[in-house]
N, C-alpha and C positions, 0 to 999 in steps of 0.2 A: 725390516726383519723383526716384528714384533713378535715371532714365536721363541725368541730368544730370552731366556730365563734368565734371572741371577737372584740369589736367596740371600735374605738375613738369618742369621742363626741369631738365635738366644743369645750365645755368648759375644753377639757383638759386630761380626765377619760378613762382610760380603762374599758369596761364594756363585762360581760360575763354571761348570763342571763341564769337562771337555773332553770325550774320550777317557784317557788316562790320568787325567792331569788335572787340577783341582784351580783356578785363578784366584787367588785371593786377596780382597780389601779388607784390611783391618788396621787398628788403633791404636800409633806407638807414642806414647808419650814423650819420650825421648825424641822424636823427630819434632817436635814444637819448633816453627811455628807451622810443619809441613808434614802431620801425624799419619794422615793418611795413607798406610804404604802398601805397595801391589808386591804378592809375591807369587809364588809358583810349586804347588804341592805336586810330587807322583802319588800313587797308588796306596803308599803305603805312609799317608801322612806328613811327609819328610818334604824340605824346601829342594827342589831337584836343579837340572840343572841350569834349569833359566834362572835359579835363585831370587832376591828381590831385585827389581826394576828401577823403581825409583818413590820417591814419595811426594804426598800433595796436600794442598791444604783446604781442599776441602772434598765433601763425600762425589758430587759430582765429578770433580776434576780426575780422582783415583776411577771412579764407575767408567766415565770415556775410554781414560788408558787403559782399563783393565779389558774392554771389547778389542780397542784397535791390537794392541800387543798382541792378543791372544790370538787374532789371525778369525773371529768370530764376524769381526762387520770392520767397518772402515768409519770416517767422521763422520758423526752425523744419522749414525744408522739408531732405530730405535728399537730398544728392548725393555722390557718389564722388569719389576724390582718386586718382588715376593716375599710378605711379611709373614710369619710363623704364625700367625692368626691368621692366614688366609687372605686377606687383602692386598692390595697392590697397587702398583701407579707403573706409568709410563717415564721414561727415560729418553734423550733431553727434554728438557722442560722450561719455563720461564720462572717457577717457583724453586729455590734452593731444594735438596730433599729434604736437607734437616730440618726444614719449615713445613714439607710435605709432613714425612714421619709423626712430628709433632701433633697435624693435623690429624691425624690418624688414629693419636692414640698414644705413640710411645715417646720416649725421653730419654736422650743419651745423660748418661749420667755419671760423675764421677766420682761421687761418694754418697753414701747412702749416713744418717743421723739417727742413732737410738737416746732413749734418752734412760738413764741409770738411777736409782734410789739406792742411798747410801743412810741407815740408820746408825748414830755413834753415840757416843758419852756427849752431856751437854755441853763440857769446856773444850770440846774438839777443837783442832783448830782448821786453817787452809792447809796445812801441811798434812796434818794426821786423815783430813778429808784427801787430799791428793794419790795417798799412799794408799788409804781405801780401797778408791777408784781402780788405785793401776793395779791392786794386786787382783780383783776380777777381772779386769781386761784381759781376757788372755786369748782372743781371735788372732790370727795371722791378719796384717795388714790393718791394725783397728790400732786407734789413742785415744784419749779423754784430748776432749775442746774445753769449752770453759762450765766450769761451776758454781754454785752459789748454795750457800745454805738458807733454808727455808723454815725454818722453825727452831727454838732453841725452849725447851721444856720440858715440866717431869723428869728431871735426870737426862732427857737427852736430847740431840741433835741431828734434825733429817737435812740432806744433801739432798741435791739435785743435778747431776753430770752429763754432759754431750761425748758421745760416744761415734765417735769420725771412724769409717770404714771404708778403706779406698774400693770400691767398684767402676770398674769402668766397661760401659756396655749397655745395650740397650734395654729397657724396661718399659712394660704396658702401663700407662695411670694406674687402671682399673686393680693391672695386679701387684699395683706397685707394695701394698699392704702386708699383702702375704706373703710377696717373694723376700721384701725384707725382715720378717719374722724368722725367715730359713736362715735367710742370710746370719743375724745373729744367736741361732741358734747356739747353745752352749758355751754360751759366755758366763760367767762367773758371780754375776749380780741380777738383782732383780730389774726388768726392764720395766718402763711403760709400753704397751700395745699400741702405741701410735706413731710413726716414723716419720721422717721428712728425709729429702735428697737434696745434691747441689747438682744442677744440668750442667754437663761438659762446658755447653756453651749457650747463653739466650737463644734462643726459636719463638717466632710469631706465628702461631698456627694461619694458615691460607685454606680457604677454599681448593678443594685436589677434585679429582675424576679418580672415587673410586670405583675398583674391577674387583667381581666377586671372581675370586679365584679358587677352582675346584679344591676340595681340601686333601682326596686321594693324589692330586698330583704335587702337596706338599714333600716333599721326603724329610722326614725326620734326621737330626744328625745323632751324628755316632754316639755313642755313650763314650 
């Protein structure tokens, strides 16, 4: 049954919409070592009354159960996986997905790295550069990593700060740049324009079979 869809959303989720009732695979950290958890949305967003199922550890393992449970296919049946760029792959497969995804383009990721300029008096110290730091910090879910100061003259002293932002969720290379400029948009200090991320987990990009997938039968998600 390859005419059988399941979507990545932006934020992360696999989704496989049935009728009334929305299947879903998504990322709980809390379930370490077995994050993966299937649960079961109505109409109206809300986990119904199949509630969650169970959890797994890895994306294939949840994409299986989340077909068999759902009463879509049985072991073994094959369905497409729909990237929010259009593109896609088949399901089972010999390549992990997360090694597919990779190859494709995206990167699960669990935190996203800004990096901070912090200008002070030149006898500053680590402490008075720390205090700097955290009082621009002020994003939901963001700390300062580690610092170092980089110049001491003329009266003063420039820092240089790692700015850790827990994201968790799938991201393009390509837009990786821009998406994390939003990300730390209106944070407190002056950033550099060049970011870096930590991947969830290593991925060795494979060779995949991709399928150009029409982009009007994308459906956008909800706001």
């Amino acid at each position: 049954m390859e005419g059988l869809t399941v979507s990545l959303r932006p934020c992360g989720s696999f989704d496989l919409e049935l009728g009334t009732v929305t299947w879903r695979v998504l990322h709980e950290v809390s379930l370490s070592p077995r994050p993966w958890a299937l649960v079961a949305l109505d109409n109206r967003g809300t986990i119904g009354r199949h509630s969650m199922f169970d959890s797994y550890a890895t994306v294939d393992e949840a994409l299986r159960a989340m077909v068999e449970q759902s009463g879509a296919g049985e072991t073994g049946t094959r369905f497409r996986v729909v990237l929010p760029c259009g593109q896609s792959f088949l399901r089972p497969g010999k390549v992990p997905a997360e090694s597919v995804l990779s190859s494709l383009g995206w990167v699960h990721t669990k935190r996203y790295i800004g990096y901070m300029v912090l200008t002070l008096h030149e006898g500053a110290s680590n402490l008075d550069a720390r205090e700097g730091f955290r009082s621009r910090i002020n994003l939901p879910n963001s700390r300062l990593g580690d610092m170092a100061c980089v110049e001491r003259a003329h009266g003063l002293s420039r820092w240089i700060g790692d700015v850790l932002l827990d994201r968790d969720g799938f991201v393009r290379y390509q837009d990786f740049q821009e998406e994390a400029a939003r990300a730390f948009e209106g944070i407190g200090g002056d950033m550099f324009p060049d970011y870096d991320f930590v991947a969830r987990q290593p991925t060795f990009p494979n060779a995949a079979s991709v399928i150009a997938f029409p982009h009007d039968r994308v459906r956008s998600p909800a706001a």
